[in-house]
KENU-867015 format. One record per residue: residue in three letters; x, y, z of N, C-alpha, C, CB in turn; residue number from 0. Coordinates in Angstrom, 3 decimals, m for minus. Glycine has a CB too. Example, Ala and Ser with C-alpha at 12.3 -4.5 7.8 and 13.67 -1.06 7.14 Angstrom:
BEGIN
res; n.xx; n.yy; n.zz; ca.xx; ca.yy; ca.zz; c.xx; c.yy; c.zz; cb.xx; cb.yy; cb.zz; n
ALA; 13.190; m5.690; 7.800; 12.300; m4.500; 7.800; 13.200; m3.300; 7.800; 11.308; m4.473; 9.046; 0
SER; 12.850; m2.250; 7.080; 13.670; m1.060; 7.140; 12.900; 0.030; 7.870; 14.084; m0.598; 5.725; 1
//
This chain:
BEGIN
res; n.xx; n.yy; n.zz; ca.xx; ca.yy; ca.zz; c.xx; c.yy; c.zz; cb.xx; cb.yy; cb.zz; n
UNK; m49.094; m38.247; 65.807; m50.388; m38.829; 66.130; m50.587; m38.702; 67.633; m50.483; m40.324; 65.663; 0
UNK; m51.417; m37.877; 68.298; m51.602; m37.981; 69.931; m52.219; m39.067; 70.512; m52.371; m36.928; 70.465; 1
UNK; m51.715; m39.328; 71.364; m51.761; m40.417; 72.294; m52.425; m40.237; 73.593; m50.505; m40.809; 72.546; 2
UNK; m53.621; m40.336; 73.549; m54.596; m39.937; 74.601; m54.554; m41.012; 75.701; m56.088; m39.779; 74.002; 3
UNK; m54.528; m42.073; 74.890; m54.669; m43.041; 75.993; m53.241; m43.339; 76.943; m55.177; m44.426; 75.275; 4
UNK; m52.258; m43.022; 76.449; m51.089; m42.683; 77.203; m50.436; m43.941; 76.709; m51.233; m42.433; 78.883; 5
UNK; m50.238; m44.972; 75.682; m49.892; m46.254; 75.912; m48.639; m46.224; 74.839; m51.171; m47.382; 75.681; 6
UNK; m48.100; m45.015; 74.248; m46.996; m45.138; 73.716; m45.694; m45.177; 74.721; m46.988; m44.135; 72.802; 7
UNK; m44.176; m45.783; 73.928; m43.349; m45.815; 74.977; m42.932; m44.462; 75.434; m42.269; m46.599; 74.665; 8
UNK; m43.004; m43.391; 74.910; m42.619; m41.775; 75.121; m43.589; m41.771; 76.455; m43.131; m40.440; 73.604; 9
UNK; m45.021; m41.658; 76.337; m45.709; m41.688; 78.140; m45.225; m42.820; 79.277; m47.531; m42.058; 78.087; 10
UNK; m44.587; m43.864; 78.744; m44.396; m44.690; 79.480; m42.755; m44.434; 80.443; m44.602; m45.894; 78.560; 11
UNK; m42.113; m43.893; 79.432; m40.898; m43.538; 80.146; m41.050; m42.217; 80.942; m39.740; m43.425; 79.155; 12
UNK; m42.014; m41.187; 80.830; m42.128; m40.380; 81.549; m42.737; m40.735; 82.534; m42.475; m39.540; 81.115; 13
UNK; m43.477; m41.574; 82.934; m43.813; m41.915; 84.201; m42.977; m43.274; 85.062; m45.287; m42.160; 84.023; 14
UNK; m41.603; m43.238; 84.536; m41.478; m44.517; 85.176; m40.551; m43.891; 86.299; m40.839; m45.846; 84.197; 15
UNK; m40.169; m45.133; 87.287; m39.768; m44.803; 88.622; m38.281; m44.714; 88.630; m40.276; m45.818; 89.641; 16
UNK; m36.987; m44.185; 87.474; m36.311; m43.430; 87.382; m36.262; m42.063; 87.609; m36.125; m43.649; 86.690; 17
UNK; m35.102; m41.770; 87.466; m34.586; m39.978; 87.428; m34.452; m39.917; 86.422; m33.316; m39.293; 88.071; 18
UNK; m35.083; m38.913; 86.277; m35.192; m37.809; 84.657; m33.851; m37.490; 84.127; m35.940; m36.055; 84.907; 19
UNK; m32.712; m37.605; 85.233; m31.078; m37.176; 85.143; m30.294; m38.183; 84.475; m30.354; m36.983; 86.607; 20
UNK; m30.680; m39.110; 84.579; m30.228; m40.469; 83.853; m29.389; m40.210; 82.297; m31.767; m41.437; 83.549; 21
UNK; m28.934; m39.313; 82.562; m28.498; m39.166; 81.126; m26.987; m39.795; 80.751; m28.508; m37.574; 80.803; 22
UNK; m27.032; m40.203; 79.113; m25.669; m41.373; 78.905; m25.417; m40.350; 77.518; m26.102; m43.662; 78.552; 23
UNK; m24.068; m39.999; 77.894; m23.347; m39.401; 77.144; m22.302; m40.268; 76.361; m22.851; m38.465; 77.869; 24
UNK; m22.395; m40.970; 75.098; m21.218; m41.514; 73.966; m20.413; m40.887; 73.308; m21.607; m42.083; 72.993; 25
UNK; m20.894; m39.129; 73.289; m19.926; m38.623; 72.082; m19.258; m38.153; 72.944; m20.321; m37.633; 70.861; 26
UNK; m18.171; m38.866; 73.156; m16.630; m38.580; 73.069; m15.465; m39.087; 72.052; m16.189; m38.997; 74.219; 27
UNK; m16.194; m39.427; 70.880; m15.216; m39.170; 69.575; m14.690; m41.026; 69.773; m13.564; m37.508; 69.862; 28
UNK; m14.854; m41.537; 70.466; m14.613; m42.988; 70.844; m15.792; m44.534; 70.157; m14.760; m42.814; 72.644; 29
UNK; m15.264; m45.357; 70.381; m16.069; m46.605; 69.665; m16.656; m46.722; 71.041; m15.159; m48.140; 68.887; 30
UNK; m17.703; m47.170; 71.197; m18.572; m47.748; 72.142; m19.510; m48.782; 71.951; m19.192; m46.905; 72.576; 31
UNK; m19.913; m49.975; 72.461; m20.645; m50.890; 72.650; m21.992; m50.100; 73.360; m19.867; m51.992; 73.427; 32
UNK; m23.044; m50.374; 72.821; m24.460; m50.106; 73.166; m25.421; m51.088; 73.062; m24.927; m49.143; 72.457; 33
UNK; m25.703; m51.701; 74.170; m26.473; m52.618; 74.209; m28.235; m52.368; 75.507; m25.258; m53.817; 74.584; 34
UNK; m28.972; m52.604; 74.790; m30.478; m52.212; 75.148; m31.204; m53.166; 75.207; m31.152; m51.374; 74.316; 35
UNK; m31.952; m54.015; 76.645; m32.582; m55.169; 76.579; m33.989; m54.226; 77.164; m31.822; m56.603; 77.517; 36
UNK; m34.965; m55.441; 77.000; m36.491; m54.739; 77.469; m36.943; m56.240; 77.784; m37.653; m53.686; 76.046; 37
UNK; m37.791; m56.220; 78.804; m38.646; m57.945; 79.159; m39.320; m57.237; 79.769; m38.007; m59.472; 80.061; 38
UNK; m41.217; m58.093; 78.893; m42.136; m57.864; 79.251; m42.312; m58.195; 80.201; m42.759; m58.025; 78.740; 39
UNK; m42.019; m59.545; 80.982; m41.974; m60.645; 81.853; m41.398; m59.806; 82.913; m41.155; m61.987; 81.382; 40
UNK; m41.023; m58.636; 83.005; m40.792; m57.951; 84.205; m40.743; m56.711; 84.053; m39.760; m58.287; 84.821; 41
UNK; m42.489; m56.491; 83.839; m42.744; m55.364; 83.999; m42.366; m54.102; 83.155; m42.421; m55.317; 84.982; 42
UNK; m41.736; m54.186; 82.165; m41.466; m53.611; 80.488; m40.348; m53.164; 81.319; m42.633; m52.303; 79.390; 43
UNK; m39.122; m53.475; 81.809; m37.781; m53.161; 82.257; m36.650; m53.153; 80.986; m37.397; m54.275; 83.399; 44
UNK; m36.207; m52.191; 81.159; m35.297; m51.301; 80.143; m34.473; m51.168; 80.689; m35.588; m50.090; 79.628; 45
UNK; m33.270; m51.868; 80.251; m31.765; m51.961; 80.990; m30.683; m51.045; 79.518; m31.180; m54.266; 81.344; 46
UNK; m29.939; m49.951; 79.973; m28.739; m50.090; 79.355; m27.307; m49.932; 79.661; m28.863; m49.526; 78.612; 47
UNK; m26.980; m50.372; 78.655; m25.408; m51.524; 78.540; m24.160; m50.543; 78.098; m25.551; m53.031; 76.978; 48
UNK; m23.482; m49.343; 78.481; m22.548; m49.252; 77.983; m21.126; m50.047; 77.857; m22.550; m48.427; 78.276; 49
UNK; m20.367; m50.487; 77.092; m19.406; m51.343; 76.594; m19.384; m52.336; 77.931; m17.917; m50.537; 76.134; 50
UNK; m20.979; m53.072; 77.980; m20.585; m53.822; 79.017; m21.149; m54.074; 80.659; m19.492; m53.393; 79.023; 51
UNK; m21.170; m52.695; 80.835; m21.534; m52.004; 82.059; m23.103; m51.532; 81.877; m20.483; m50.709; 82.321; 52
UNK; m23.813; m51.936; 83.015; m24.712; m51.598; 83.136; m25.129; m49.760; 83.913; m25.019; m52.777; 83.666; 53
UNK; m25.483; m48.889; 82.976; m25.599; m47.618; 83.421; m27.172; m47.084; 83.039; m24.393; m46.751; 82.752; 54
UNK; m28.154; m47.631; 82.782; m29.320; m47.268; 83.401; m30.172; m48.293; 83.472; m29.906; m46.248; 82.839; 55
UNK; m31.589; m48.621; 84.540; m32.466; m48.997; 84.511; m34.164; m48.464; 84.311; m32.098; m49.425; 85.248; 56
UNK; m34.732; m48.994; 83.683; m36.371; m48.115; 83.738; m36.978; m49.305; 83.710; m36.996; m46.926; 82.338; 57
UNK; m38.289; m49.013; 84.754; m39.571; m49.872; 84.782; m40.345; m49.442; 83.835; m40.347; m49.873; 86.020; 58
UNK; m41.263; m49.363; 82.806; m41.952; m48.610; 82.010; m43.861; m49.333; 82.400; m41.147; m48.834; 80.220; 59
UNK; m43.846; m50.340; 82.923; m44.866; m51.081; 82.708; m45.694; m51.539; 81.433; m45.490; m50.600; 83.361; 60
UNK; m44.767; m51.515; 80.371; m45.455; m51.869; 79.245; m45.141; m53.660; 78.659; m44.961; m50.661; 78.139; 61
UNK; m46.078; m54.267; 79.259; m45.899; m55.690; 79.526; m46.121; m56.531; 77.750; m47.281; m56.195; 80.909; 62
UNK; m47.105; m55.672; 77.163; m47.691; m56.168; 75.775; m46.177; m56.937; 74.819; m48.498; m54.482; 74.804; 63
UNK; m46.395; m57.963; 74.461; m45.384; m58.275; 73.457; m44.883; m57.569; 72.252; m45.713; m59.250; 73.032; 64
UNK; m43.916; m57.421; 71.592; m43.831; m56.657; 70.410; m44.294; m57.424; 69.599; m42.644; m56.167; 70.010; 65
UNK; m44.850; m56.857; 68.481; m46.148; m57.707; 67.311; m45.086; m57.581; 65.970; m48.210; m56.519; 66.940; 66
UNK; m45.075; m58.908; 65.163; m44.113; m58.729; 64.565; m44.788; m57.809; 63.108; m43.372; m60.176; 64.426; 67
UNK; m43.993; m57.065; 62.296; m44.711; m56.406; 60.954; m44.411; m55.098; 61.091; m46.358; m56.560; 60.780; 68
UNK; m43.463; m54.628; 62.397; m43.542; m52.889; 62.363; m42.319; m52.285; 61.756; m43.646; m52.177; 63.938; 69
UNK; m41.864; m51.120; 61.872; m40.583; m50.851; 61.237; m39.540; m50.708; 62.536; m40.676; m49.420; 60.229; 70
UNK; m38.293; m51.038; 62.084; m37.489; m50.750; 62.784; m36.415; m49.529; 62.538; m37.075; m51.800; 62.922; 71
UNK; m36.305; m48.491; 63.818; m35.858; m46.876; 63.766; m34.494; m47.037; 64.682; m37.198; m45.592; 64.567; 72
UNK; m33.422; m46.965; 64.010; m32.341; m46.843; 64.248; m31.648; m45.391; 64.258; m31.901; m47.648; 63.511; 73
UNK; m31.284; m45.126; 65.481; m30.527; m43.147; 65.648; m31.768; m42.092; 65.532; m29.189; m42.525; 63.910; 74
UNK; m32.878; m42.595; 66.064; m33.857; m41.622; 66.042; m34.830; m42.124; 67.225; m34.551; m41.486; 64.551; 75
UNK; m35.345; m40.981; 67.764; m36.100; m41.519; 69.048; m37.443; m40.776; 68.265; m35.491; m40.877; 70.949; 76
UNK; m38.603; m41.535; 68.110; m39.743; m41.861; 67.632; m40.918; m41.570; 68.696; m39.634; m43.238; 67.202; 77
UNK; m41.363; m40.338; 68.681; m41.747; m40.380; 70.183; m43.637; m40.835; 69.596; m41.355; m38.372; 71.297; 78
UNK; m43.943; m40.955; 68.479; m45.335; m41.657; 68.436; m45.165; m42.359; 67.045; m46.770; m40.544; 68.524; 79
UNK; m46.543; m43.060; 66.988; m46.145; m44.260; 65.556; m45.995; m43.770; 64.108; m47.422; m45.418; 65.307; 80
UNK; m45.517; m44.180; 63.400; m44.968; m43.500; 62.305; m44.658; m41.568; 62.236; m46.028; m43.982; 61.225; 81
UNK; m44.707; m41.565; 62.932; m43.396; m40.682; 63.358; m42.864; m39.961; 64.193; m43.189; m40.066; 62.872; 82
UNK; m43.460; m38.190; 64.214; m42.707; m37.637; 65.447; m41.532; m37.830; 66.105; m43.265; m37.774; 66.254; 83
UNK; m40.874; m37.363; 65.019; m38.840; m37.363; 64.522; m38.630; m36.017; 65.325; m38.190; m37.078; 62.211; 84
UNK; m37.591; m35.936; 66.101; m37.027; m34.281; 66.096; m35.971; m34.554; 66.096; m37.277; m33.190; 67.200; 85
UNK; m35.175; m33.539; 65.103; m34.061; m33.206; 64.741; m33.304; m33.595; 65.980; m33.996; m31.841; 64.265; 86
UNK; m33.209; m32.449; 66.785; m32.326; m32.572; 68.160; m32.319; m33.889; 69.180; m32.811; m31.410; 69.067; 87
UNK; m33.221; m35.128; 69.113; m32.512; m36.363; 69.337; m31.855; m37.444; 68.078; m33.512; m37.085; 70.117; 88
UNK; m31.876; m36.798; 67.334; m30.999; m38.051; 66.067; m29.743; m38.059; 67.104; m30.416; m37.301; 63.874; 89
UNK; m29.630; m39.414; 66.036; m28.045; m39.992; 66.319; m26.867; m39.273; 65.381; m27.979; m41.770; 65.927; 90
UNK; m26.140; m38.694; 65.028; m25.249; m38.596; 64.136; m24.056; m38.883; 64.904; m25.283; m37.367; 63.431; 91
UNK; m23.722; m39.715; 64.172; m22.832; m40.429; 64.162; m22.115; m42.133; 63.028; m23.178; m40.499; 65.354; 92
UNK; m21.372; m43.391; 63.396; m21.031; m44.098; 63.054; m21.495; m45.310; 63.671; m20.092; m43.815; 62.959; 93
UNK; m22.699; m46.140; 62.989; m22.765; m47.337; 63.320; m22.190; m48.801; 62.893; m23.693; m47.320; 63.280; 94
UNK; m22.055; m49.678; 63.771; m21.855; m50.499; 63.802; m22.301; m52.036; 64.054; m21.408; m50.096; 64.075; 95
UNK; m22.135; m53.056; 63.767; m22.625; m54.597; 64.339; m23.730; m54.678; 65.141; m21.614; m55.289; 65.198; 96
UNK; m24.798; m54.442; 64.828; m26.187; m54.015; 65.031; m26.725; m55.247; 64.629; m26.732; m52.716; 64.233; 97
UNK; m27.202; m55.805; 66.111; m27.731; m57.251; 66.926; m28.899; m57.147; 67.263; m27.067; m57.678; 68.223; 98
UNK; m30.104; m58.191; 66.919; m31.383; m57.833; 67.441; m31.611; m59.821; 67.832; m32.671; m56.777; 65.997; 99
UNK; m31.766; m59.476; 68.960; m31.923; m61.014; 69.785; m33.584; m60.894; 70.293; m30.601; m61.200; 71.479; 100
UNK; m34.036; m62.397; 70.616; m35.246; m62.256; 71.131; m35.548; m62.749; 72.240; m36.009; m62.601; 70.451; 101
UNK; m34.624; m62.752; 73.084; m34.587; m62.662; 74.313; m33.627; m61.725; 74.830; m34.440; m63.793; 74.762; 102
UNK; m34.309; m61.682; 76.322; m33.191; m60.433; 77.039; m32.307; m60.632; 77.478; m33.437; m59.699; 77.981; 103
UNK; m31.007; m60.367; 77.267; m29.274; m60.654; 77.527; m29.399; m60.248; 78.634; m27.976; m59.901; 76.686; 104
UNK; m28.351; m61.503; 79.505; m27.917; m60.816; 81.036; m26.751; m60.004; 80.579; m27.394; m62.022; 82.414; 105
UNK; m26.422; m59.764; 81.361; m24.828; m59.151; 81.465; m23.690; m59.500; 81.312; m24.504; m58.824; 82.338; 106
UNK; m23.810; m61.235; 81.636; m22.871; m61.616; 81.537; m23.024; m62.419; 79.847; m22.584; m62.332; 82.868; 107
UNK; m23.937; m62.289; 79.232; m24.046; m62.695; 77.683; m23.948; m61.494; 77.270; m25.344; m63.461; 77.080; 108
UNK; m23.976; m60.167; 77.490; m23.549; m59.132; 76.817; m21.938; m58.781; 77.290; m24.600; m57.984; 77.063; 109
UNK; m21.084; m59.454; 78.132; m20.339; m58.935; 78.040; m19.263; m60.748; 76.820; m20.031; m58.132; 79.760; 110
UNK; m19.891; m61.399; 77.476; m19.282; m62.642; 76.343; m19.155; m62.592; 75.259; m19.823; m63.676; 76.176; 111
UNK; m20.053; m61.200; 74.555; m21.034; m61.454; 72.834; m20.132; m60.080; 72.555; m23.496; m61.277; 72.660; 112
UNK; m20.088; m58.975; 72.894; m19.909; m57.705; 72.796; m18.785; m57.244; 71.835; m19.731; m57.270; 74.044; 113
UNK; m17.353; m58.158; 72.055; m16.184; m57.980; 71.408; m16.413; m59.225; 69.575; m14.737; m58.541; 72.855; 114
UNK; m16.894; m59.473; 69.723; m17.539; m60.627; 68.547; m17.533; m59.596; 67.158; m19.549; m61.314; 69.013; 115
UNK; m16.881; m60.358; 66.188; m16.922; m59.664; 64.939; m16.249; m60.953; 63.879; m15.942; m58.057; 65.043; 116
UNK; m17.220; m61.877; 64.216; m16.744; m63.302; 63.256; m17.431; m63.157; 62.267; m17.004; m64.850; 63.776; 117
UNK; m17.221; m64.045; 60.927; m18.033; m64.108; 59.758; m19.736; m64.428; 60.543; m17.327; m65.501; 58.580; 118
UNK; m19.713; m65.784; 61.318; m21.102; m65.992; 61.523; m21.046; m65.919; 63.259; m21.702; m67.561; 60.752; 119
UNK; m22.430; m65.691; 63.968; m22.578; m65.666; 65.234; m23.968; m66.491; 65.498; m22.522; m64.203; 65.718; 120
UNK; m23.638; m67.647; 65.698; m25.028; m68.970; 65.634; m25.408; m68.740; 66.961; m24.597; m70.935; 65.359; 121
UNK; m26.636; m68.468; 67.290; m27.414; m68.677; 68.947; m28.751; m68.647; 68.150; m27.202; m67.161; 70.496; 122
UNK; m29.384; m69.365; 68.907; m30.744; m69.780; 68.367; m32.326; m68.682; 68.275; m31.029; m71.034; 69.363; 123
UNK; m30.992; m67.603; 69.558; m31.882; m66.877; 69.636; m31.402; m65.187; 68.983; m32.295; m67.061; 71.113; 124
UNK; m30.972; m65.641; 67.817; m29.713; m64.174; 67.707; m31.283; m63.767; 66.409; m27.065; m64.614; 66.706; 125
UNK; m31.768; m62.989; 66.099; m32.549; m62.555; 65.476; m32.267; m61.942; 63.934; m32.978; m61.837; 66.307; 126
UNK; m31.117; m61.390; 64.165; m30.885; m60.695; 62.838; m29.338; m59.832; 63.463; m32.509; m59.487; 62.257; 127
UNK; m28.579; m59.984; 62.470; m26.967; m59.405; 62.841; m26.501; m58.939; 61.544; m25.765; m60.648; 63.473; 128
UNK; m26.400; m57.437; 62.009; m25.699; m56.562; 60.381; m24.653; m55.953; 60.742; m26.627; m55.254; 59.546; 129
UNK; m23.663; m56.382; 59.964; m22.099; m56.258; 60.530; m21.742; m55.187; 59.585; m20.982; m57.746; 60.411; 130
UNK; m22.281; m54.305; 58.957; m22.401; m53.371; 57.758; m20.725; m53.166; 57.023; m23.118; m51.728; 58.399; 131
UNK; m20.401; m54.793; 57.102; m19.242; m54.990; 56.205; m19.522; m55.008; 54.417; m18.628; m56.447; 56.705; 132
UNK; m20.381; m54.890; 53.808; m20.825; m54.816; 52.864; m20.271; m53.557; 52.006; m22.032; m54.927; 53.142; 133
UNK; m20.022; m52.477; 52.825; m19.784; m51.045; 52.444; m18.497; m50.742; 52.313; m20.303; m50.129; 53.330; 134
UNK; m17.445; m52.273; 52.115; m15.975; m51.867; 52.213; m15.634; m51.129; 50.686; m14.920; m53.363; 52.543; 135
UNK; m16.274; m51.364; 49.915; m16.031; m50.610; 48.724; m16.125; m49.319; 48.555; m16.664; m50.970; 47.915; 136
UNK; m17.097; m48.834; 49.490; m17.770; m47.692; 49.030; m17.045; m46.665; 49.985; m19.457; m47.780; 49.138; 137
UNK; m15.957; m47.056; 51.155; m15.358; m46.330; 51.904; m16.005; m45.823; 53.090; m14.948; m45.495; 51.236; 138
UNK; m17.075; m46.904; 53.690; m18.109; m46.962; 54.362; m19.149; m45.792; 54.279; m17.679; m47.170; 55.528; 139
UNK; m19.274; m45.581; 52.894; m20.294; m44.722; 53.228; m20.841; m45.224; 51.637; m19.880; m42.910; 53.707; 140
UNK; m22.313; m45.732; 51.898; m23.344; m45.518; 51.529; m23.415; m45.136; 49.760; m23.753; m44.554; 52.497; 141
UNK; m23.180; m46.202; 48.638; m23.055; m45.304; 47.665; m23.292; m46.215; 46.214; m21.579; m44.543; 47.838; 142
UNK; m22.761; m47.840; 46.442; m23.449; m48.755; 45.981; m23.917; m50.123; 46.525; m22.930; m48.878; 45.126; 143
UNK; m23.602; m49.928; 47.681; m24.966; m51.194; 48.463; m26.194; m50.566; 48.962; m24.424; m52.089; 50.042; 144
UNK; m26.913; m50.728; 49.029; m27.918; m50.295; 49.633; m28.850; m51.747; 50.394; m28.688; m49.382; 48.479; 145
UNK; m27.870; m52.455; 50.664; m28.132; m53.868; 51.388; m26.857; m54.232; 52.621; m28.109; m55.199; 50.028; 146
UNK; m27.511; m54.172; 53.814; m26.955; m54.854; 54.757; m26.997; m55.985; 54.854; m27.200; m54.575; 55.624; 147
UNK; m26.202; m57.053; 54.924; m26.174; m58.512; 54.828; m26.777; m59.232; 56.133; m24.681; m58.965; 54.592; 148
UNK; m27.319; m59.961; 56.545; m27.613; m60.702; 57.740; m26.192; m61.525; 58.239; m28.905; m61.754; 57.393; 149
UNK; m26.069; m62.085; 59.396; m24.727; m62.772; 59.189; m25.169; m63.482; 60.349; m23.177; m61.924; 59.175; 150
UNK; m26.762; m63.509; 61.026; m27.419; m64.691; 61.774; m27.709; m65.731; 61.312; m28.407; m64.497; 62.250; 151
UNK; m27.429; m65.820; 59.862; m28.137; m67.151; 59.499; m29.423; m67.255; 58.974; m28.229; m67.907; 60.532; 152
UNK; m30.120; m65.840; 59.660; m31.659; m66.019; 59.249; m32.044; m65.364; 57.947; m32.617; m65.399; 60.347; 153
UNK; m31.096; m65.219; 57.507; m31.310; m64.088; 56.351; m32.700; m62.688; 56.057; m31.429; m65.102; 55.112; 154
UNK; m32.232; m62.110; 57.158; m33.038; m61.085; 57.832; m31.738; m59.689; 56.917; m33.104; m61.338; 60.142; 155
UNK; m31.952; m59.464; 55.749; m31.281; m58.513; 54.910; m32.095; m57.142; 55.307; m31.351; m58.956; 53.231; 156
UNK; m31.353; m56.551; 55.641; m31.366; m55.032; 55.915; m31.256; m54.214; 54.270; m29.847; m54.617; 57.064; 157
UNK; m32.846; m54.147; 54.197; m32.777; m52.823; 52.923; m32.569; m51.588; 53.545; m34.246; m52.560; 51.975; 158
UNK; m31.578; m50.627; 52.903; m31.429; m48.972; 53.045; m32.866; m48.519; 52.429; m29.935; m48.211; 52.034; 159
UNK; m33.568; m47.929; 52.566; m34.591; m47.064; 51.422; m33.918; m46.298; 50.727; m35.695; m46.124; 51.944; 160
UNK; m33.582; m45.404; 52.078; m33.203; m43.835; 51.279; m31.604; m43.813; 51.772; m34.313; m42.103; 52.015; 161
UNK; m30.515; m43.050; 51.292; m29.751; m42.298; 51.705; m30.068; m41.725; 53.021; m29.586; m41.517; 50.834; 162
UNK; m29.234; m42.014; 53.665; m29.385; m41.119; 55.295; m28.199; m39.824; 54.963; m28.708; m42.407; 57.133; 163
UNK; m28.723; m38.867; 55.342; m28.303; m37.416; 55.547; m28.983; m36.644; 56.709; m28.587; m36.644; 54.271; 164
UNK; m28.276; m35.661; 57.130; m28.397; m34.620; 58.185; m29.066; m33.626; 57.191; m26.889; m34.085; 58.985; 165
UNK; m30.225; m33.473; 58.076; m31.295; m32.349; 57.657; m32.063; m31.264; 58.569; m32.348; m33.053; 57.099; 166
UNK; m32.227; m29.934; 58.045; m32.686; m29.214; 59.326; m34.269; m29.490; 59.643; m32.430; m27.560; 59.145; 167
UNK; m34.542; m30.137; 58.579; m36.166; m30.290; 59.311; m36.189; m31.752; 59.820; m37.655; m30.060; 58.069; 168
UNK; m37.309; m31.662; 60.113; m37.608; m32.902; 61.206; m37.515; m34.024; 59.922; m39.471; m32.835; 62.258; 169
UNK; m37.507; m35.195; 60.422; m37.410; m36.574; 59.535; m38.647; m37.021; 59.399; m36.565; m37.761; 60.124; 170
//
């Protein structure tokens, strides 16, 4: 869908007052912590978190609140609304303990929270937590759950739709 008016996050990160070089490399065959905060309240700032460590910042200026009702895109960078998938940024790879809070973590609550892998994780502001322990049967892969469990409390259950697979066309 083109974006004339420029107000998707794909125009917004191209104009922000980073380096284009900023690049964060994970695949080295290793477990890693990835953690990604955004606050409107300053200026649509995009912080990320490798295991801990803070290794990039972006201003984006996109101040608007997120509206609740949209989908959420995990290992795929979405460069307009419902869709505009390309192959060559997927994620492939192995996820894990996938945290959605509604406020923005300092650093020092992402490095307190990060090693955490209890039955429950109570904060008032923890949004939804899928520890994709559900799949111990299936040899973690995908074959009779097709339900991620919540383990915030809020019972925010993660439906699979489809089978995820590697495909040569776009998603």
């Amino acid at each position: 869908i083109p974006d004339p008016e420029n107000k998707s996050c794909r125009s917004a990160y191209k104009k922000s007052k980073e380096k284009a070089d900023q690049k964060i490399d994970i695949s080295d065959g290793q477990w890693h912590h990835l953690a990604v905060t955004w606050s409107a309240s300053k200026k649509g700032r995009t912080v990320v978190y490798i295991d801990g460590m803070k290794r990039a910042e972006s201003e984006t200026g996109i101040t608007r609140p997120i509206k609740p009702g949209g989908a959420l895109v995990l290992g795929a960078d979405q460069d307009c609304y419902n869709g505009c998938f390309e192959k060559e940024q997927a994620y492939y790879g192995m996820m894990d303990e996938v945290r959605i809070w509604s406020k923005e973590l300092t650093q020092t609550e992402i490095l307190k929270n990060f090693r955490y892998s209890g039955d429950r994780l109570e904060d008032r502001d923890l949004v939804a937590y899928w520890k994709f322990d559900d799949l111990m049967g299936d040899r973690g892969i995908m074959t009779t759950h097709y339900q991620a469990k919540d383990s915030s409390g809020r019972n925010n259950n993660l439906n699979v739709m489809t089978m995820p697979k590697q495909a040569e066309d776009n998603v």
